[in-house]
C-alpha positions as a printed NumPy array, in Angstrom:
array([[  8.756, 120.726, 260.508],
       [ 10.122, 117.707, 261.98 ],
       [ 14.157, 117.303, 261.972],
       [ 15.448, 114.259, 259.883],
       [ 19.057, 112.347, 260.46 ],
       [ 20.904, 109.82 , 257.604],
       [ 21.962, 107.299, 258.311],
       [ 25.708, 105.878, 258.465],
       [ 27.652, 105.257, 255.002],
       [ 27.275, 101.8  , 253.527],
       [ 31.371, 101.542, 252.643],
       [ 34.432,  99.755, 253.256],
       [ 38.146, 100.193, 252.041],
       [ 37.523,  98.645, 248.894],
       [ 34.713, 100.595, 247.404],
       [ 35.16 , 101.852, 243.851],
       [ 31.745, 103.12 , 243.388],
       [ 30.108, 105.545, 246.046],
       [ 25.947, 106.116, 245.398],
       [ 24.855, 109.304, 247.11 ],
       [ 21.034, 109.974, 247.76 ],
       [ 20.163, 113.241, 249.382],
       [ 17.869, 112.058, 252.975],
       [ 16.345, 109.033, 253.592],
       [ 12.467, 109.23 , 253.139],
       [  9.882, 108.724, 255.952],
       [  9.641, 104.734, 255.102],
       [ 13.367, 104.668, 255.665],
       [ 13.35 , 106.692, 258.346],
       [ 11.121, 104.372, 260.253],
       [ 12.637, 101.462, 258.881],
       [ 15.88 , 102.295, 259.842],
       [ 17.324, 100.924, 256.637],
       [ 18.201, 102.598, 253.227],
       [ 15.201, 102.431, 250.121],
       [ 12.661, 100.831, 252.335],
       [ 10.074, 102.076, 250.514],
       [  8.546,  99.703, 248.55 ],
       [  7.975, 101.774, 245.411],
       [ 11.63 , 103.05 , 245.282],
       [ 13.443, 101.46 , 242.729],
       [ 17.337, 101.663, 244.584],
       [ 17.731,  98.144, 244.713],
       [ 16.421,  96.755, 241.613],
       [ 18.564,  99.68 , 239.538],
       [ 22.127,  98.848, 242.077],
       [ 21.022,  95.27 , 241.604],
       [ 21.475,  95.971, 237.243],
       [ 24.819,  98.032, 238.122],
       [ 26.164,  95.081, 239.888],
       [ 24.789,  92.073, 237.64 ],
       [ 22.878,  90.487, 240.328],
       [ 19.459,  90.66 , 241.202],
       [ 19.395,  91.851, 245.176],
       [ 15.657,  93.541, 245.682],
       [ 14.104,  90.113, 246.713],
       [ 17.387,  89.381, 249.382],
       [ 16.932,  90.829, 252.657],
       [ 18.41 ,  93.735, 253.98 ],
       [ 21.763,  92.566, 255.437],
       [ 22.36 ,  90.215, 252.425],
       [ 21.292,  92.978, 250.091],
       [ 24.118,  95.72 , 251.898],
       [ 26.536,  92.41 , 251.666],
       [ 25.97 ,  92.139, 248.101],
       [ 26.659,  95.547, 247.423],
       [ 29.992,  95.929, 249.441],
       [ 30.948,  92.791, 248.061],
       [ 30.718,  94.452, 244.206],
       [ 32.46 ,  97.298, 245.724],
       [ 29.243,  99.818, 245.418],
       [ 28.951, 102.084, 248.631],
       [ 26.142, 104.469, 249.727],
       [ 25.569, 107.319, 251.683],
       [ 23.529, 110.75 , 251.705],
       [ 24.443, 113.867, 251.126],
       [ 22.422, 115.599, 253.836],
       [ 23.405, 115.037, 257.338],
       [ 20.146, 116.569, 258.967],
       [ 17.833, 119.175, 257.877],
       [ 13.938, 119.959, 258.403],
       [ 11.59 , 118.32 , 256.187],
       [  7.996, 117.303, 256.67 ],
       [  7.214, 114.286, 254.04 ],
       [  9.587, 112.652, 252.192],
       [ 10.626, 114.708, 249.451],
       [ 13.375, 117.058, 248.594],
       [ 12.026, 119.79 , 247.578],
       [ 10.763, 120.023, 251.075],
       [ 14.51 , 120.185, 252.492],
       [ 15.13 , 123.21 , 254.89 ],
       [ 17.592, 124.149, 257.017],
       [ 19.866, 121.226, 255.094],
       [ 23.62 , 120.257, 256.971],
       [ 25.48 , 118.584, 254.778],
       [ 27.549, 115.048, 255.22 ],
       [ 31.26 , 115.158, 255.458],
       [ 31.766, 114.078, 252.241],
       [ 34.945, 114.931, 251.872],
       [ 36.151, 113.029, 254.8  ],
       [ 34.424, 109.836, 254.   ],
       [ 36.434, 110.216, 250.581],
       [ 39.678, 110.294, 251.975],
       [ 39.245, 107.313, 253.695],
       [ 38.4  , 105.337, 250.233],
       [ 41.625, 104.688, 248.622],
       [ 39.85 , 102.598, 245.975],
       [ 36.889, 105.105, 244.839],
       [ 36.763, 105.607, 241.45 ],
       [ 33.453, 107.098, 241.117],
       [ 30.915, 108.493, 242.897],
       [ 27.089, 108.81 , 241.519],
       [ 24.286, 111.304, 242.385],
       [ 20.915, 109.391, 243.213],
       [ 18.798, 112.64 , 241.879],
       [ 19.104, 116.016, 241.21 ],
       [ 19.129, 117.241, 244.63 ],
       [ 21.686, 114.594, 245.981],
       [ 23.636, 116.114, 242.847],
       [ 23.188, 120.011, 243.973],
       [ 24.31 , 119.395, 247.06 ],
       [ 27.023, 116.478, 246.56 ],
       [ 28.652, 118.259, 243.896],
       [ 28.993, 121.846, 246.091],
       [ 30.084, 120.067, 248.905],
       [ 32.884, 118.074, 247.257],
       [ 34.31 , 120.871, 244.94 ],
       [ 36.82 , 120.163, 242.431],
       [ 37.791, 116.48 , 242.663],
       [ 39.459, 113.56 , 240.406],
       [ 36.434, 111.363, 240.875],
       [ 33.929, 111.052, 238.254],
       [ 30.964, 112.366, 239.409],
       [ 27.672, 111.244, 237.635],
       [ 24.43 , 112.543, 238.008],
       [ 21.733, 110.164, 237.925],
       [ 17.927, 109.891, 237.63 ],
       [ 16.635, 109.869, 241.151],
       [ 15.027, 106.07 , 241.956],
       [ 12.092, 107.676, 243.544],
       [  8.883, 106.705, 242.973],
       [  8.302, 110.406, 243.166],
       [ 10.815, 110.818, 239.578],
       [  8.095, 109.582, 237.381],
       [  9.195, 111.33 , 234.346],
       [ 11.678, 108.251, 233.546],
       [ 10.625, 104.438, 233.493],
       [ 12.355, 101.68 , 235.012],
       [ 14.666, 100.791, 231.443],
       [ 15.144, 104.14 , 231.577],
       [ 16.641, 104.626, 234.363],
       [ 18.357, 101.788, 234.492],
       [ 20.317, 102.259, 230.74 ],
       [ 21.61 , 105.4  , 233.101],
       [ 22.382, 103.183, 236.008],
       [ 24.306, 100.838, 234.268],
       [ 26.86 , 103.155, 233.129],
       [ 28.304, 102.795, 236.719],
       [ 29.524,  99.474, 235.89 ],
       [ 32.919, 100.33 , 234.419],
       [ 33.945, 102.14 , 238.   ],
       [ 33.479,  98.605, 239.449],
       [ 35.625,  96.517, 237.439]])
């Protein structure tokens, strides 16, 4: 099993609205950027929570958009073993410092779960908190069981932590 790193957090001082995956997948990985593959449905479902449509942008406009709206993003998993891309292939798992990053967001309102596993771990390593935390279905091509509208009626419920 090959070891896998996230990436930095996608934040600034302003951010209302944190977005927590669990581990970038291998297209990411290789990429070197967040939801790069091209079945993953990240930036078309932030693009509904902000009210602008940001999958077509390119990457650096696409990260400006979203710190702009005050919409941040990170992982919940710092490294861990994995071969593939999906979670239920996670071993050895070392979480993020989650709640460091927090107390450096004076503004965060909210912080939302991109999947079930993202939620497991998120929600053990933050503990009791006064966020909101909301879990939410995973924009992985892999989470099938949900369509696009779906999801994104679930997505857009983030909206009211921006505003």
């Amino acid at each position: 099993m090959t070891q896998k790193c996230s990436f930095a957090p996608v934040v600034s001082p302003e951010t209302r609205l944190l977005v927590l995956g669990s581990l970038p997948g291998e297209a990411s990985l290789n990429a070197q950027r967040y939801y790069a593959h091209p079945r993953n449905q990240f930036w078309r479902l932030a693009g509904c929570v902000i009210g602008r449509q940001i999958a077509r942008l390119d990457y650096e406009a696409r990260l400006a958009a979203l710190l702009d709206a005050k919409f941040g993003m990170w992982d919940t998993v710092a490294s861990a073993r994995r071969e593939g891309s999906l979670d239920a292939a996670l071993r050895e798992v070392e979480g993020n410092a989650l709640g460091d990053l927090v107390a450096t967001l004076p503004s965060l309102r909210a912080i939302g779960f991109n999947g079930a596993a993202a939620a497991r771990i998120g929600r053990k390593a933050l503990g009791e908190t006064r966020l909101a935390l909301i879990d939410l279905p995973s924009s992985s091509p892999a989470h099938a069981a949900m369509n696009f509208a779906q999801k994104a009626e679930r997505w857009k419920l983030l909206r009211e932590y921006l505003g």
